[in-house]
N, CA, C and O of each residue as an XYZ file, in Angstrom:
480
protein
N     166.536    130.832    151.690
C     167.002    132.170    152.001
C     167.489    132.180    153.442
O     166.870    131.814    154.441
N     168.851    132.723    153.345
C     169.130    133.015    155.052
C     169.301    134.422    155.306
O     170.094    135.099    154.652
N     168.442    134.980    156.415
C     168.239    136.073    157.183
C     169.408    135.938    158.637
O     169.430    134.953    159.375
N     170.200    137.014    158.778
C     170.904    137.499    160.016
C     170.451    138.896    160.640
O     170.453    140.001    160.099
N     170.049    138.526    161.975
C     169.559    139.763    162.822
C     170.415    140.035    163.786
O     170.132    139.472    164.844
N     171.132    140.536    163.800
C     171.745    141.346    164.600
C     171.019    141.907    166.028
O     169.846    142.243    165.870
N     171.411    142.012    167.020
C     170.949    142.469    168.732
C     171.498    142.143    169.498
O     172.041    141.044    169.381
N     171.660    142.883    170.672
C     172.401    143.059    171.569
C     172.353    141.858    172.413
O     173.225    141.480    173.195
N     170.975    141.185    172.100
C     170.885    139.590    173.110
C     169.580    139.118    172.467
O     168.761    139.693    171.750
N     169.676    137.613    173.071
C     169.076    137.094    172.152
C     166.792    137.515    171.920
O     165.934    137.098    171.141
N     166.790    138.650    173.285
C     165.537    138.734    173.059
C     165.585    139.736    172.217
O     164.747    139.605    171.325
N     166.389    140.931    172.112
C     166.241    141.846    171.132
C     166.422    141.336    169.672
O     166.144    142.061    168.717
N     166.984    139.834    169.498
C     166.785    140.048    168.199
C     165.140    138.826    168.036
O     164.465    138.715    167.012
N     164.947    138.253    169.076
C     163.519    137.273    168.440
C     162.190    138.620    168.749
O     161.023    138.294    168.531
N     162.406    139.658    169.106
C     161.662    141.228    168.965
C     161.820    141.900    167.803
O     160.883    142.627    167.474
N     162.757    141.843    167.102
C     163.376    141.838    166.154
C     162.699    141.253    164.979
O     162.233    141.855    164.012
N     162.717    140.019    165.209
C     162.385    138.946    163.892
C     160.842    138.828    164.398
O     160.181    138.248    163.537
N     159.970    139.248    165.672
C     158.600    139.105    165.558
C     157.967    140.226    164.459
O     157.015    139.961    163.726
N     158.791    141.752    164.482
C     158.231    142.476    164.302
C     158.367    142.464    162.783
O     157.548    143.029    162.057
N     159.603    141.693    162.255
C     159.639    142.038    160.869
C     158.656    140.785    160.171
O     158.219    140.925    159.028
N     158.390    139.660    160.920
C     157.283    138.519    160.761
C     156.043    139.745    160.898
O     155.555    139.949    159.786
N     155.713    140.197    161.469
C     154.297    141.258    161.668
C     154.269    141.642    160.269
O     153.479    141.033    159.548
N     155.034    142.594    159.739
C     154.941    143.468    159.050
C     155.196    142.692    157.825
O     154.473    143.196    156.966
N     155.987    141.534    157.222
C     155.606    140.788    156.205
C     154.220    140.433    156.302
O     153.645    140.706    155.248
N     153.379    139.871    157.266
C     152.053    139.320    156.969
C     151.587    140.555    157.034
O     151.593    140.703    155.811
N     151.139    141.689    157.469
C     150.933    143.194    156.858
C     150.459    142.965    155.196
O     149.420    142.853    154.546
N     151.795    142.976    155.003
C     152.311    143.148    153.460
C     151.161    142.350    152.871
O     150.374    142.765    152.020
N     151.170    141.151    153.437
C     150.596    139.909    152.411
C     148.546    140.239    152.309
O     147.705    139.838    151.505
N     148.458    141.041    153.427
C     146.821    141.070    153.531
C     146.691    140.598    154.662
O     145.546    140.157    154.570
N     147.078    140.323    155.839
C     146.878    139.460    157.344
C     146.029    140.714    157.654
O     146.025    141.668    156.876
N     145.348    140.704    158.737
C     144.937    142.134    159.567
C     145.176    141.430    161.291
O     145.572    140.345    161.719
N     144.791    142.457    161.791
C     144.297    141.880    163.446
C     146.037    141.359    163.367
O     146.204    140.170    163.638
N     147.130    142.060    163.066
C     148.663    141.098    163.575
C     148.495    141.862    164.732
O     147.928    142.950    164.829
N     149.012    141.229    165.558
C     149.395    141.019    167.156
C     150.761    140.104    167.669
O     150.970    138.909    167.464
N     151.609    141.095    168.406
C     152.703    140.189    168.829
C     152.787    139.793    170.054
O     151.842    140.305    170.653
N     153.645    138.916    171.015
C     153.409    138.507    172.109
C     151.622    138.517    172.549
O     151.203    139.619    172.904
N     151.051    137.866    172.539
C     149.657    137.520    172.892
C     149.755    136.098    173.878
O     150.092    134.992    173.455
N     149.353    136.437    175.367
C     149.704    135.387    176.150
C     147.452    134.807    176.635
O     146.396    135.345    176.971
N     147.815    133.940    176.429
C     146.475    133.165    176.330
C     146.120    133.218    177.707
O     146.633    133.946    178.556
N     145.199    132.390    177.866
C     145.129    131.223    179.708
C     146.174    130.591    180.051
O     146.942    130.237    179.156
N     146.375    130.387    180.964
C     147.750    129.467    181.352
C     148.789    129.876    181.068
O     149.830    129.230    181.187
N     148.673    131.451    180.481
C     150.292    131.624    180.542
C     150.863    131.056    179.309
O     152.071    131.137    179.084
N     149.874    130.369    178.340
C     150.266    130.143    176.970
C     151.045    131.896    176.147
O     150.534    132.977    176.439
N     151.959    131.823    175.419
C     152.369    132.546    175.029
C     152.322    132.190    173.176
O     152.392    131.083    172.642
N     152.214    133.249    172.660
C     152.244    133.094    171.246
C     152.774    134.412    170.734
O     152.288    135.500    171.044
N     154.122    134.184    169.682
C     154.403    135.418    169.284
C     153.970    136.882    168.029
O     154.292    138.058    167.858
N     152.867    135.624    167.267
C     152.110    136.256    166.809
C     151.249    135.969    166.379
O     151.443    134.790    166.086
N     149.713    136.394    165.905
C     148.688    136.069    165.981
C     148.273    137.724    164.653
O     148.599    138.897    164.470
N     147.139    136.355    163.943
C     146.708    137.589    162.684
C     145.735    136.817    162.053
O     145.759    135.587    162.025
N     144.830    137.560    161.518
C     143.731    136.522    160.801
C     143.850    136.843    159.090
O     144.431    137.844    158.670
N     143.313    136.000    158.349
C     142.880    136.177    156.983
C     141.630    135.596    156.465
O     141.094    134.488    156.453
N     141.308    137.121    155.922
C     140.058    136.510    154.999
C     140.305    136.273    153.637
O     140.794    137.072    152.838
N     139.918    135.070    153.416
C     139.952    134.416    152.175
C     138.309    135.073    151.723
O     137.283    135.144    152.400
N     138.446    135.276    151.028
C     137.277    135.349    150.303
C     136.510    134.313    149.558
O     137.173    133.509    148.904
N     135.495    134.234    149.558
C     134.383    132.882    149.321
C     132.722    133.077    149.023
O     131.802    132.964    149.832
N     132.677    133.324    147.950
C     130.785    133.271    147.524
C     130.323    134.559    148.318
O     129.258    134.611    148.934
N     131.444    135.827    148.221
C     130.685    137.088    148.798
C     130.775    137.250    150.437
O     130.622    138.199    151.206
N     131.076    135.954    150.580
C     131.581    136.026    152.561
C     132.424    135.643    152.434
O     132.626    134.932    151.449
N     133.338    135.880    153.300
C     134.930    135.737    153.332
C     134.842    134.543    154.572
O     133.816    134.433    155.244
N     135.727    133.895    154.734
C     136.048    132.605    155.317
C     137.637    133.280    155.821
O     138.596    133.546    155.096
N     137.469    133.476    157.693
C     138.449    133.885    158.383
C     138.758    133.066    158.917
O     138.131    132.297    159.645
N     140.147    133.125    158.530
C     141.278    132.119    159.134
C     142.309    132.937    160.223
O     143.107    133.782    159.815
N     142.175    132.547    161.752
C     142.883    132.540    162.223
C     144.576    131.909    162.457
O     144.727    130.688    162.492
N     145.526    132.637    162.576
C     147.063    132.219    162.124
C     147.771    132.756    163.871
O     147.530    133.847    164.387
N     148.621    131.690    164.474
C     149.120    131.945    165.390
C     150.469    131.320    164.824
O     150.525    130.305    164.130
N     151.555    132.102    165.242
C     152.905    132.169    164.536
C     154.110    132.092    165.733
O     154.057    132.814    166.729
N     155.060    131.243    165.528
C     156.313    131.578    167.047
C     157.843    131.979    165.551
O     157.978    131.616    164.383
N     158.440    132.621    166.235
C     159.118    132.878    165.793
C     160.611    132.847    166.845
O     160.831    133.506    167.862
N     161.434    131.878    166.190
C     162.773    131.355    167.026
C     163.910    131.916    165.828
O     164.039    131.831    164.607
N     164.735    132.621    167.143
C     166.039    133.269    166.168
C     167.332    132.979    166.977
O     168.279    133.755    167.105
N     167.178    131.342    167.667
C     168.298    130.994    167.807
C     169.489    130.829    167.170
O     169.455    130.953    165.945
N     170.341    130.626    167.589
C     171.706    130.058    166.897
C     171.601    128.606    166.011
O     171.761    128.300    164.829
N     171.284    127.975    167.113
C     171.402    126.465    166.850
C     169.682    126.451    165.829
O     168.831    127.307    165.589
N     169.897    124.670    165.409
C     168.425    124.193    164.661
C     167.717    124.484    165.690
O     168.270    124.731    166.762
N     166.145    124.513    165.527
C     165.147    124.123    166.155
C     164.979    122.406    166.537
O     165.231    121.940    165.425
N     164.761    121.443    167.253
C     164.869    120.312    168.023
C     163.092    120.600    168.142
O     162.419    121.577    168.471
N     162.646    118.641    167.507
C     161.618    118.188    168.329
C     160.592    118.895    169.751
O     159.391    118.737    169.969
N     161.246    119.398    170.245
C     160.390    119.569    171.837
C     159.822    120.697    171.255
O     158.598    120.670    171.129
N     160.451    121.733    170.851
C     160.289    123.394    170.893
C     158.962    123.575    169.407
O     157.952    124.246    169.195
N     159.860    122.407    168.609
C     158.217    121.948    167.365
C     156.906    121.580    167.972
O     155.879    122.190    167.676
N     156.938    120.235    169.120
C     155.713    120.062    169.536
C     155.468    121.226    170.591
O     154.283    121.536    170.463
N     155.910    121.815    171.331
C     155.575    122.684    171.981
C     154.876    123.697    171.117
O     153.810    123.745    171.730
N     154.765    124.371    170.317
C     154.153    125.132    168.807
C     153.060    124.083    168.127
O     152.039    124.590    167.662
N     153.201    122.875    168.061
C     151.739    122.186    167.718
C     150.712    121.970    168.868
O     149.538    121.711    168.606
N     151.110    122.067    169.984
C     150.039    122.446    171.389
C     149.628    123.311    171.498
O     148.569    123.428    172.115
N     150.218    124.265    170.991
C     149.948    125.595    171.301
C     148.512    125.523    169.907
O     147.422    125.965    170.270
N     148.574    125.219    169.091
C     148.156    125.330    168.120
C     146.547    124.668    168.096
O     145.509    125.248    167.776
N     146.784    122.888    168.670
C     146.087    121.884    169.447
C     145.170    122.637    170.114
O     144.001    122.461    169.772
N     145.428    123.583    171.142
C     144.496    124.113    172.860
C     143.874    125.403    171.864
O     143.108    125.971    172.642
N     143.813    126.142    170.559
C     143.276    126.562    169.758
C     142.107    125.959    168.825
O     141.081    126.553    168.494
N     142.463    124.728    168.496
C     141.623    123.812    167.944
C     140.679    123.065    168.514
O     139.580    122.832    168.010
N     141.152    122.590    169.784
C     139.967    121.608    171.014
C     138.740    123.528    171.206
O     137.517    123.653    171.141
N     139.679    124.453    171.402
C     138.317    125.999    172.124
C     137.652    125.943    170.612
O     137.457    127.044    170.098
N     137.185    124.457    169.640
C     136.484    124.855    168.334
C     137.472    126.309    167.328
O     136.988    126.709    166.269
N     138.441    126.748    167.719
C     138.632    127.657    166.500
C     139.580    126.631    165.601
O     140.240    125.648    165.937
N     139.304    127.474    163.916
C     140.264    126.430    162.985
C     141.392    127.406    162.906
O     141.262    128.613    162.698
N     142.746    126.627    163.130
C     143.529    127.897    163.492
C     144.764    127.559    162.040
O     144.775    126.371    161.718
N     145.473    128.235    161.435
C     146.880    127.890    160.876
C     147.915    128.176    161.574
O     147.857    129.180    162.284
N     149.148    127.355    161.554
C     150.196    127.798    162.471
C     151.303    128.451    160.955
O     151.258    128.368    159.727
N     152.323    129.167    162.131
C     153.722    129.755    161.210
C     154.273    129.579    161.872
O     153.945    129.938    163.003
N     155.415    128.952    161.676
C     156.414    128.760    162.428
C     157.826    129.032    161.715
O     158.232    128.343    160.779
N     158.657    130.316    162.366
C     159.885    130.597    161.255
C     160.504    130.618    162.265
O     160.002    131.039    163.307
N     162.091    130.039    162.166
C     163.165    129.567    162.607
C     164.428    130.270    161.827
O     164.945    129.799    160.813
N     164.711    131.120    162.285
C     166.181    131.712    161.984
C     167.257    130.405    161.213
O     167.232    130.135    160.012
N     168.034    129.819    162.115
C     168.409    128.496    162.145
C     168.044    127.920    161.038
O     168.732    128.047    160.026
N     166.907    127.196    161.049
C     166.223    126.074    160.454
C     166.091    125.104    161.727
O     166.525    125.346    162.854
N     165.498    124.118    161.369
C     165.093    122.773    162.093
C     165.812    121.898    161.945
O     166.404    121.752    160.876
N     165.958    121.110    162.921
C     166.944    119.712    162.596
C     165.690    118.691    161.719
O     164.532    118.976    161.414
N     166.563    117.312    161.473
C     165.684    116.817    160.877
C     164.927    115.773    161.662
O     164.419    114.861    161.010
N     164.796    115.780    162.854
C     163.445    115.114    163.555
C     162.058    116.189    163.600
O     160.921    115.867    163.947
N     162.503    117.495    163.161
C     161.184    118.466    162.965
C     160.769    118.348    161.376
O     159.543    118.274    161.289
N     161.272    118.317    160.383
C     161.355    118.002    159.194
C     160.649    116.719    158.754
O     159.630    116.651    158.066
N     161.380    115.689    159.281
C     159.993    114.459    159.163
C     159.149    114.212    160.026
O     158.603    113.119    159.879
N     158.636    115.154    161.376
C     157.678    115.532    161.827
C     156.783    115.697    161.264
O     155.883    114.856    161.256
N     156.699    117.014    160.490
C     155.944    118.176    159.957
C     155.611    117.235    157.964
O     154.541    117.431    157.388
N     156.750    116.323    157.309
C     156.201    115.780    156.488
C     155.442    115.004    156.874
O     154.383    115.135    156.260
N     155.388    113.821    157.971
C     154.182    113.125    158.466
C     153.156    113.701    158.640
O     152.199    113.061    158.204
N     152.880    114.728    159.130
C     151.496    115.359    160.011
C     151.111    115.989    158.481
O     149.922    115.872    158.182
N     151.887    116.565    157.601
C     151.354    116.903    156.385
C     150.154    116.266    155.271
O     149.186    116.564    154.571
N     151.083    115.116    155.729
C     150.130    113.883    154.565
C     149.212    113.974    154.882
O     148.310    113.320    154.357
């Protein structure tokens, strides 16, 4: 599926595409969505939401930190691992975190067989 957002520059439309990323995970059951959430260090994340899975009467919460890029061009290697660090400095503070990562664009394909390696 390809999505076009329209804005006057390029932050109004990745404000744009955070908020309509918010409000799909809304939709899906996420709670706690949060956009722009800047960590320690000035880490930045564009969105952040948890889910409870449900499990034997206690629910099992999964934290989800999400970037959302609505460039022109693919997404490139750097801007991928830069989003698995981010993800990484979540996982070393002990939390188990899921990432989202949606790309207007798409990814070139050094993020593509990235993300199939780290999959396996």
């Amino acid at each position: 599926m390809q999505l076009i957002i329209f804005g006057k520059n390029s932050d109004d439309k990745g404000s744009q595409l955070e908020k309509l990323t918010a409000s799909i995970l809304k939709q899906q059951g996420y709670t706690s969505v949060c956009t722009n959430v800047v960590y320690a260090g000035a880490s930045e994340v564009d969105i952040t939401a948890k889910f409870n899975q449900p499990f034997m009467g206690t629910p099992i919460v999964h934290d989800v930190i999400g970037e959302c890029k609505s460039n022109s061009k693919t997404i490139a290697l750097p801007e991928w691992l830069k989003f698995l660090g981010k993800i990484f400095s979540e996982e070393v503070s002990g939390k188990k975190v899921q990432g989202c990562f949606i790309a207007l664009s798409g990814v070139n394909g050094n993020v593509i067989g990235h993300y199939n390696t780290i999959k396996k």
